[in-house]
C-alpha positions as a Python dict, from the first residue, in 0.01 Angstrom:
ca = {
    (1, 'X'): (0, 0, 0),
    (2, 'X'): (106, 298, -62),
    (3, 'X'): (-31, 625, 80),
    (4, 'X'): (-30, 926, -172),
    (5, 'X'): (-94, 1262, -41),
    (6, 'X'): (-118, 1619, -246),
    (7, 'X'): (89, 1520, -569),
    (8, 'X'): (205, 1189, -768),
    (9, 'X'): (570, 1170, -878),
    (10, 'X'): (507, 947, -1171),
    (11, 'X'): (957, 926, -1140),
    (12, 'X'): (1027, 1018, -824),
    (13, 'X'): (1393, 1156, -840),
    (14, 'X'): (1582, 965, -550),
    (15, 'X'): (1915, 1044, -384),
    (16, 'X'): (2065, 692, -502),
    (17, 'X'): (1974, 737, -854),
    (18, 'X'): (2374, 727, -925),
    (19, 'X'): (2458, 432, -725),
    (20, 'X'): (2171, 184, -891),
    (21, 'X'): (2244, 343, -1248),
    (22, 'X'): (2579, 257, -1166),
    (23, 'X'): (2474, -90, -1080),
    (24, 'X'): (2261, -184, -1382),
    (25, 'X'): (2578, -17, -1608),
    (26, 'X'): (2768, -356, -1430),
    (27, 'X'): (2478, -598, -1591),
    (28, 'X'): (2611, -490, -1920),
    (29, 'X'): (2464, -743, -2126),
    (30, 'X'): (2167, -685, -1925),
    (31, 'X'): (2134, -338, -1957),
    (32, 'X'): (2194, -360, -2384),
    (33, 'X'): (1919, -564, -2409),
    (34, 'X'): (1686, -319, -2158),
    (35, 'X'): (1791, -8, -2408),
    (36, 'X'): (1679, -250, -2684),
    (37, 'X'): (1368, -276, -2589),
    (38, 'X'): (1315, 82, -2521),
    (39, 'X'): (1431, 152, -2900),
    (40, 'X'): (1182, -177, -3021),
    (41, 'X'): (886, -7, -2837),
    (42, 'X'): (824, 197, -3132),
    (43, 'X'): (705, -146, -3308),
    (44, 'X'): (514, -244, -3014),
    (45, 'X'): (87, -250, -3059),
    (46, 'X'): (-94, -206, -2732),
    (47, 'X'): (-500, -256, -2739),
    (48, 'X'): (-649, -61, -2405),
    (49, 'X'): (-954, -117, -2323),
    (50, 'X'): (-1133, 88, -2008),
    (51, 'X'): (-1372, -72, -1764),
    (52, 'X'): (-1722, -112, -1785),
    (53, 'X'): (-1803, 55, -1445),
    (54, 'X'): (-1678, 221, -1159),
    (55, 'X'): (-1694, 22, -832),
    (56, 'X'): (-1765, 286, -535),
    (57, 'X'): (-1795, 163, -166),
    (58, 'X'): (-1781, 350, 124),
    (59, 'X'): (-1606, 201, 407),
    (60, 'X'): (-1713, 449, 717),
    (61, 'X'): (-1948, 136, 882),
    (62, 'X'): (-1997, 366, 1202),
    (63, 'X'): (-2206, 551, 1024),
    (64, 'X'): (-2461, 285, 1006),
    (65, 'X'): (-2522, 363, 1370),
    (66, 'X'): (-2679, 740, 1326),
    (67, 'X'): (-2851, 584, 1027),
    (68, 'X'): (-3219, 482, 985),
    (69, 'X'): (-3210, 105, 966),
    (70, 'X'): (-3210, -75, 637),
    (71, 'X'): (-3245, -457, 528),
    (72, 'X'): (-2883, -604, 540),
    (73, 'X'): (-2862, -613, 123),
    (74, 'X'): (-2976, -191, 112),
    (75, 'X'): (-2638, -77, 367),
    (76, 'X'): (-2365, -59, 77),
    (77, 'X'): (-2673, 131, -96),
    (78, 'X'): (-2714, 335, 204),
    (79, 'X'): (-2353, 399, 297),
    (80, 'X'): (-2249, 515, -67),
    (81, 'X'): (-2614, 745, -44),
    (82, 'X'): (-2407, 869, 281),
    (83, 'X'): (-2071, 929, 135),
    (84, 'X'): (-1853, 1253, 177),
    (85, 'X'): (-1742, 1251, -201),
    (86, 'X'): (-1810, 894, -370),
    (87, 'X'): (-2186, 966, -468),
    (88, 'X'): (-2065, 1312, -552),
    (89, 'X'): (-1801, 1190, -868),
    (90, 'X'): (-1918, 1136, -1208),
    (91, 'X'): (-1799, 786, -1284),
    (92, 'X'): (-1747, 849, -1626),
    (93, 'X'): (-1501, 1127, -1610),
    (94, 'X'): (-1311, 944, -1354),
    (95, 'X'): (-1216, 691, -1591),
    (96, 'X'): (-1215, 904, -1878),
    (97, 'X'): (-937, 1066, -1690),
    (98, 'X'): (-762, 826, -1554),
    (99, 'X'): (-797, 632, -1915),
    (100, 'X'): (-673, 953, -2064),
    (101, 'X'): (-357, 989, -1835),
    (102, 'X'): (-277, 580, -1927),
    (103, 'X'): (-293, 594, -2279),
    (104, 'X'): (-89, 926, -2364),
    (105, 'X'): (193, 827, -2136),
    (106, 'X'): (201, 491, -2299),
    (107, 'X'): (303, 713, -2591),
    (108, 'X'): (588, 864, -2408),
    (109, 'X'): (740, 518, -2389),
    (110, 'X'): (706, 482, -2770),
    (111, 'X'): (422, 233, -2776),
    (112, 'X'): (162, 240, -3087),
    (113, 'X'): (-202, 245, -2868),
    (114, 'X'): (-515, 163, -2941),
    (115, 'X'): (-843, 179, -2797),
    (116, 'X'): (-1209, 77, -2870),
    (117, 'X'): (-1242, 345, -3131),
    (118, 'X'): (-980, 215, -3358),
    (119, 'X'): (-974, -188, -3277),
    (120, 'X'): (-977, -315, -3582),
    (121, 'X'): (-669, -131, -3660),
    (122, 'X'): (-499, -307, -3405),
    (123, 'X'): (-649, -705, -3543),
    (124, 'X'): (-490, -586, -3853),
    (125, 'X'): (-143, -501, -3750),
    (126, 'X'): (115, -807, -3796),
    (127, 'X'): (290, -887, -3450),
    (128, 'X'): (394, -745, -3105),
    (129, 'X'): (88, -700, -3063),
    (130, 'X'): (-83, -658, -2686),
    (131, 'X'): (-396, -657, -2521),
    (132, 'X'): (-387, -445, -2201),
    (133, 'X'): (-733, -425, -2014),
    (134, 'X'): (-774, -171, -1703),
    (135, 'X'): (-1030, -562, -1562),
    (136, 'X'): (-1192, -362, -1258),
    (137, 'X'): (-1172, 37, -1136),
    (138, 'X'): (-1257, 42, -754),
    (139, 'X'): (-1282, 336, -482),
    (140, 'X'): (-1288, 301, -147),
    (141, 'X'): (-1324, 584, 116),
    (142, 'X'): (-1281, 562, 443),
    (143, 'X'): (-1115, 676, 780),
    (144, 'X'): (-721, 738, 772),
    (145, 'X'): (-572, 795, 1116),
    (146, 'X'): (-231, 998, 1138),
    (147, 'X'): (-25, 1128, 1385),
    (148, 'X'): (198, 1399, 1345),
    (149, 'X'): (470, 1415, 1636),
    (150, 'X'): (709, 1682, 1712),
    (151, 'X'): (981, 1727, 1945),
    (152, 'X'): (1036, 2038, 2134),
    (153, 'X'): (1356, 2061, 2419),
    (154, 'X'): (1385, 1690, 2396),
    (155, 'X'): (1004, 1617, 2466),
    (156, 'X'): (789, 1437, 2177),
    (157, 'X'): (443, 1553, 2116),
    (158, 'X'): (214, 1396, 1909),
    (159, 'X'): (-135, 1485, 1747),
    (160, 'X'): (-371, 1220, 1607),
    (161, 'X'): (-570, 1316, 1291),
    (162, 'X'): (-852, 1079, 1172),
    (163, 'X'): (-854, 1217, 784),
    (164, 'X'): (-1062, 1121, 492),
    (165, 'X'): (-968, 909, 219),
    (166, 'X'): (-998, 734, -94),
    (167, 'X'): (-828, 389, -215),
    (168, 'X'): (-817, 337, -551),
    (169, 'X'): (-792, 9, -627),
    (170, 'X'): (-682, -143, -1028),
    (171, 'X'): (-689, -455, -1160),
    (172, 'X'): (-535, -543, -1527),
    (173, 'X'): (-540, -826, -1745),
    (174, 'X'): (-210, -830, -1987),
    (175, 'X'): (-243, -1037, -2287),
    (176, 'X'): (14, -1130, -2534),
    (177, 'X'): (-222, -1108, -2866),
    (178, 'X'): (38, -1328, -3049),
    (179, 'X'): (7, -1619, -2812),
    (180, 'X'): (-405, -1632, -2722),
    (181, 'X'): (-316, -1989, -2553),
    (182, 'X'): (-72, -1802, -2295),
    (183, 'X'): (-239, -1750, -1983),
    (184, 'X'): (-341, -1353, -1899),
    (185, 'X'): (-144, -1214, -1648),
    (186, 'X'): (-366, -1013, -1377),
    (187, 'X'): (-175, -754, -1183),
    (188, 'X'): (-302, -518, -855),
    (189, 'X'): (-222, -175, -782),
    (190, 'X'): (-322, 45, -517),
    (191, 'X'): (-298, 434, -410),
    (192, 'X'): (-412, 641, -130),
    (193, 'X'): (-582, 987, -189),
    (194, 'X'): (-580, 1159, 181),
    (195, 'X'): (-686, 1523, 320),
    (196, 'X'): (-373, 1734, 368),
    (197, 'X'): (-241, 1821, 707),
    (198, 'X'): (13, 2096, 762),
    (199, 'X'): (105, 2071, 1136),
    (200, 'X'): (393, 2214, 1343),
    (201, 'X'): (376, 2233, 1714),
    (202, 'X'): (540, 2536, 1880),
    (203, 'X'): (611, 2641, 2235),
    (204, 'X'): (380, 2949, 2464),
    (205, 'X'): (616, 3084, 2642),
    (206, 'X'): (338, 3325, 2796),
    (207, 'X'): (97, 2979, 2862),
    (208, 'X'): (401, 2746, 2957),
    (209, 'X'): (268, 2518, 2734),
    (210, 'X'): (292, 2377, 2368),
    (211, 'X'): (39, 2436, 2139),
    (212, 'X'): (-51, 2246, 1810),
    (213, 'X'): (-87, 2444, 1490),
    (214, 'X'): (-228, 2348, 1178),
    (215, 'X'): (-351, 2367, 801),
    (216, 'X'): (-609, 2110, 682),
    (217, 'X'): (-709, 2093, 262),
    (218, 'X'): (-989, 1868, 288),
    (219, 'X'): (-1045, 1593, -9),
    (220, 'X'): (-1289, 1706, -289),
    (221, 'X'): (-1429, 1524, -604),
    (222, 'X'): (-1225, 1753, -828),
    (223, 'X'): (-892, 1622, -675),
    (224, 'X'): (-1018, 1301, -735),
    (225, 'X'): (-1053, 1356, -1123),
    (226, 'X'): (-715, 1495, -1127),
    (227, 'X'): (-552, 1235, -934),
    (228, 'X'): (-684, 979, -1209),
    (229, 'X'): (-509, 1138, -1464),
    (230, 'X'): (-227, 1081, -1270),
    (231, 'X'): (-281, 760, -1138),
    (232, 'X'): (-309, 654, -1511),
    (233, 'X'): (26, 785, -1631),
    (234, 'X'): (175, 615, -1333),
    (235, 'X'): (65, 251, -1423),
    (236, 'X'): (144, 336, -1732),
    (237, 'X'): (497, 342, -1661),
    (238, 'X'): (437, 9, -1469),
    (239, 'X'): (301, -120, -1803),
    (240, 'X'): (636, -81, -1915),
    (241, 'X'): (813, -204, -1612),
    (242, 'X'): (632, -544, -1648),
    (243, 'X'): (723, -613, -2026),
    (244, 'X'): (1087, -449, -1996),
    (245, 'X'): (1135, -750, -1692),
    (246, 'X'): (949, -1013, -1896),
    (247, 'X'): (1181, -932, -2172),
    (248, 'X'): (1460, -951, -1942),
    (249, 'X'): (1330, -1293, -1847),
    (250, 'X'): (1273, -1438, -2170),
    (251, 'X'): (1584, -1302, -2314),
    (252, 'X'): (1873, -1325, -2081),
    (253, 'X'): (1995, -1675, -1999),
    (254, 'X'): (1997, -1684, -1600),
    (255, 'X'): (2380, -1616, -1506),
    (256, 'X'): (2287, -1290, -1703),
    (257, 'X'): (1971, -1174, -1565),
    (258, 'X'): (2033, -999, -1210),
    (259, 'X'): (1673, -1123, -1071),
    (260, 'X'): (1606, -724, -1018),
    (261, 'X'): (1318, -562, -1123),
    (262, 'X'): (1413, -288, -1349),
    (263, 'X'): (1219, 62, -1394),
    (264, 'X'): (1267, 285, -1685),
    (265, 'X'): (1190, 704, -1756),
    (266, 'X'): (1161, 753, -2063),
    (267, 'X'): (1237, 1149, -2000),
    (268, 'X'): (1606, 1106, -1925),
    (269, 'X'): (1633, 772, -2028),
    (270, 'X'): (1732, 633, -1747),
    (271, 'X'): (1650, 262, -1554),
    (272, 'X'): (1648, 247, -1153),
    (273, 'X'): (1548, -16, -890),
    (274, 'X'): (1184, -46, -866),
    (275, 'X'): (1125, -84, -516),
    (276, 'X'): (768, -127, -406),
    (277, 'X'): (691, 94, -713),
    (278, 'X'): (543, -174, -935),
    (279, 'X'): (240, -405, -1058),
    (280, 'X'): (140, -685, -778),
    (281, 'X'): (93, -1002, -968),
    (282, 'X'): (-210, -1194, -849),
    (283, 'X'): (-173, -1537, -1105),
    (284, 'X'): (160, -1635, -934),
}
């Protein structure tokens, strides 16, 4: 899980960029065969195809206690009727966004994608071709307790927050077009939309005590939309990340392949440790 607050680094620069660049330039025949595939992506087909629906639940169950009682199959109804910002989105431009944010930095990495408006396009193109389907959109909100702590002349001080959120939960089915008996593989992803918090605690010296100060930007539906732009360009890049590895795999004999899982920016053209930054298989 991974908790996302104000603004997604879809390559988030890190201080140890040098030291694992360094490290993949040691894999040399591994690393010539990861720029290959950057250069093949060009030839590369990718299909995307959206979800049907938008799954919304709200997860605040307390509130079925200052609600009117319902029949046990009406509470999701109920709870999503009760939501903060859930029954306030428009499904449709949720995914159009986050649909719109996929697709054009598929681009970036040099891929040729299609959609449902041009399909038969893609049935007519002659190989590398791959079917990429976002299976199942879901959004969860809910309660997200954080403390903020502080230390002033050697004492810690601590604030708890209980702060909406929003999960976003994404499922996708990857499908080699050229090889319809290969099994799909089905990969999870997960990101965390929270209210922001700006704390700092500072010391009265008139009161002789220490007081808590803060900032809150609550969640809206409008930084919802925007984050699904940007939660699409960011699994877009773990699109890549999963066939630049299965390359790796298929390609490299095994006293050439490091076993790391490789991430590439196509901005600076550069490859780094993934980290937890990546797809979660679910067929393995």
């Amino acid at each position: 899980m991974k908790i996302v607050k104000a603004n997604l680094n879809v390559f988030p620069i890190l201080v140890v960029t040098a030291v694992l660049a360094l490290s993949f330039q040691a894999c040399s025949t591994e690393r010539k065969t990861a720029v290959a595939y950057t250069k093949k992506a060009n030839t590369i087909s990718l299909l995307v195809l959206k979800p049907e629906h938008l799954f919304k639940i709200n997860q605040k169950l307390y509130l079925l206690d200052s609600l009117e009682p319902v029949p046990k199959d009406q509470e999701a109804q109920l709870l999503l009727d009760s939501s903060l910002f859930l029954r306030y989105l428009d499904d449709s431009l949720f995914i159009a966004q986050y649909m719109s944010g996929y697709k054009s930095e598929l681009v970036k990495f040099g891929f040729r994608v299609y959609d449902e408006s041009n399909m038969e396009q893609f049935f007519n193109t002659d190989s590398n071709a791959i079917q990429v389907s976002v299976a199942q959109l879901e959004l969860e909100e809910t309660i997200y307790p954080f403390r903020d702590e502080g230390e002033i002349y050697g004492e810690t001080y601590y604030h708890q927050h209980e702060l909406n959120a929003v999960y976003v939960n994404s499922w996708f089915d990857i499908a080699d077009v050229d090889h319809p008996t290969d099994k799909p593989s089905v990969y999870f992803s997960t990101d965390m939309l929270v209210d922001q918090v700006n704390g700092t605690f500072e010391y009265d010296v008139f009161a002789n005590q220490v007081r808590y100060l803060f900032n809150l930007e609550p969640l809206d539906t409008k930084m919802l939309t925007d984050f699904a732009y940007d939660l699409g360009r960011v699994y877009a890049g773990y699109t890549f990340d999963y066939l630049l590895n299965k390359e790796l795999d298929k390609t490299l004999p095994p006293d050439e392949r490091s076993g790391k899982y490789w991430r590439y920016n196509p901005y600076n053209r550069s490859f780094f440790l993934a980290g937890e930054d990546r797809f979660t298989p679910l067929d393995q």
